[in-house]
C-alpha positions in Angstrom: 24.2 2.7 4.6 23.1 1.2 7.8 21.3 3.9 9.7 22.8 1.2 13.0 26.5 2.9 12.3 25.5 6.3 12.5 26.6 8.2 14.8 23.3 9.0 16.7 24.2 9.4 20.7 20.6 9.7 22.1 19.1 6.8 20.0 17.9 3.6 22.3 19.7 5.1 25.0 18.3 6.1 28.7 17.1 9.7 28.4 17.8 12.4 30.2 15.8 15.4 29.9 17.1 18.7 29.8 16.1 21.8 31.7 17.9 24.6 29.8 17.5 25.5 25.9 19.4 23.3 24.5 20.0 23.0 20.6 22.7 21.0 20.7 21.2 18.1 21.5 19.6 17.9 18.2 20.6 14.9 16.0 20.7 14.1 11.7 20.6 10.6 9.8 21.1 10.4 6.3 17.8 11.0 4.1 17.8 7.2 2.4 15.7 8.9 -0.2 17.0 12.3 -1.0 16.1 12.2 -4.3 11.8 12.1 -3.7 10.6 15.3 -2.4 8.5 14.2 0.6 6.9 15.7 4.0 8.1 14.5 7.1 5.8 16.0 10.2 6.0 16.0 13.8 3.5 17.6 16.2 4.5 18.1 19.6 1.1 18.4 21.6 3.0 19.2 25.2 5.2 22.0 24.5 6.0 24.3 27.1 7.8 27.5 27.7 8.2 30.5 30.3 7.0 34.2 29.2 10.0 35.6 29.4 8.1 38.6 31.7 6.2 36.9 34.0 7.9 33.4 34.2 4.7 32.2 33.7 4.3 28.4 31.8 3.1 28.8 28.3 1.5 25.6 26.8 1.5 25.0 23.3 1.1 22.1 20.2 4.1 22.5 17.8 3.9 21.5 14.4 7.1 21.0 12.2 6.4 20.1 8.6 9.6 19.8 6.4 10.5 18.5 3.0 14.3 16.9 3.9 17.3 17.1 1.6 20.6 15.5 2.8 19.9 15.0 6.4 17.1 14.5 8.9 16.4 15.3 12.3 16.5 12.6 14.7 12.8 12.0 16.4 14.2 11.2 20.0 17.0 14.6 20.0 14.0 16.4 18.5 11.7 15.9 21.2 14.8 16.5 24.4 15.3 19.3 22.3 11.3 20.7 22.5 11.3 19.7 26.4 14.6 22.0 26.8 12.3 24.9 26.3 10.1 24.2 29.4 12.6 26.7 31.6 13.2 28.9 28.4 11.5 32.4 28.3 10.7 33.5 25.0 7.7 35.2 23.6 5.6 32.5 21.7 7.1 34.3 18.1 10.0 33.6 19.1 9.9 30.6 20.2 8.5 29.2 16.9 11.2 31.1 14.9 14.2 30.1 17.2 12.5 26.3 16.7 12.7 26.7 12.7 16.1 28.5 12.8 17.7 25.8 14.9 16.7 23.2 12.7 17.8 24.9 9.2 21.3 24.9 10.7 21.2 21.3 11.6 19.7 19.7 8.6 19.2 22.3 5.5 16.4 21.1 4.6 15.0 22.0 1.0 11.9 23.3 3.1 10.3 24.0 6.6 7.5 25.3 8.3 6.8 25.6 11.6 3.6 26.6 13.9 2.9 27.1 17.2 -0.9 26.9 19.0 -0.7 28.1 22.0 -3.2 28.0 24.6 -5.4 31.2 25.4 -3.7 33.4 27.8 -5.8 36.2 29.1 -8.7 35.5 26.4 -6.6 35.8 23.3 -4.9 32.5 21.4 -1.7 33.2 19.7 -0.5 30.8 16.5 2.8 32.0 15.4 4.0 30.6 11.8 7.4 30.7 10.2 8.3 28.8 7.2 11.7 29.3 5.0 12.7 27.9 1.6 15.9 27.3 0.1 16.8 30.2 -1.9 17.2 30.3 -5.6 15.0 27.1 -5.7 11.6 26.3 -5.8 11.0 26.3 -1.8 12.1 29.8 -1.8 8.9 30.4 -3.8 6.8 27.8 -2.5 7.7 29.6 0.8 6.4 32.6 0.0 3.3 31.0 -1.6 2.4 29.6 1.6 3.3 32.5 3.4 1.2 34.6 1.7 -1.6 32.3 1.3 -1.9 31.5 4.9 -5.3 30.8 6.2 -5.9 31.7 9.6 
């Protein structure tokens, strides 16, 4: 298939960046290569969000890591979609899980993980982590592994 005909909107087109939470700006393409298990990473170094208390800016680096299946996020939508969250208050636990949920609805993917290192606030660093698996497969278990296994 040519990834050209797909029917990615944001894609090589002038951006505008949104100032709301915004999941629906997220984007797929077709894994070309569904049938290799590989990772696919992103780290957003400039993420921002509001304590939802205080309405104070939270800065933080994102990591997503994620072994695709059918469908992959698009890298452009994925990064409007990180930027929405600069006017969203959410604790920074939520914030990573609402990140990983979103992006299990959009793409399925056979496995994701996603953490969060936020900047010291008040003395004390907070690095939320959230992986899933798909269950009844392998990545269920391999999610629990790394779960489990975490090193901090």
């Amino acid at each position: 298939m040519d990834r050209k005909k797909e029917n990615l909107k944001l894609l090589g087109n002038d951006t505008h960046y949104l100032d709301q939470y915004a999941p629906e700006v997220l984007e797929t393409f077709e894994n070309m290569n569904k049938e290799n298990d590989y990772w696919v990473q992103f780290n957003c170094p400039e993420f921002t969000t509001l304590c939802p208390i205080t309405g104070q800016p939270d800065f933080a680096e994102i990591k997503i890591a994620y072994i695709p299946n059918e469908r992959m996020v698009e890298s452009k939508s994925l990064k409007l979609y990180l930027f929405s969250f600069r006017n969203h208050g959410d604790f920074h636990e939520d914030s990573v899980n609402v990140i990983m949920k979103d992006l299990i609805r959009l793409m399925q993917p056979k496995y994701i993980e996603v953490l969060g290192l936020f900047v010291p606030r008040g003395g004390i660093s907070i690095y939320p982590y959230a992986n899933y698996g798909q269950p009844g497969t392998k990545y269920e278990r391999m999610a629990e592994q790394r779960l489990m296994n975490r090193q901090l």
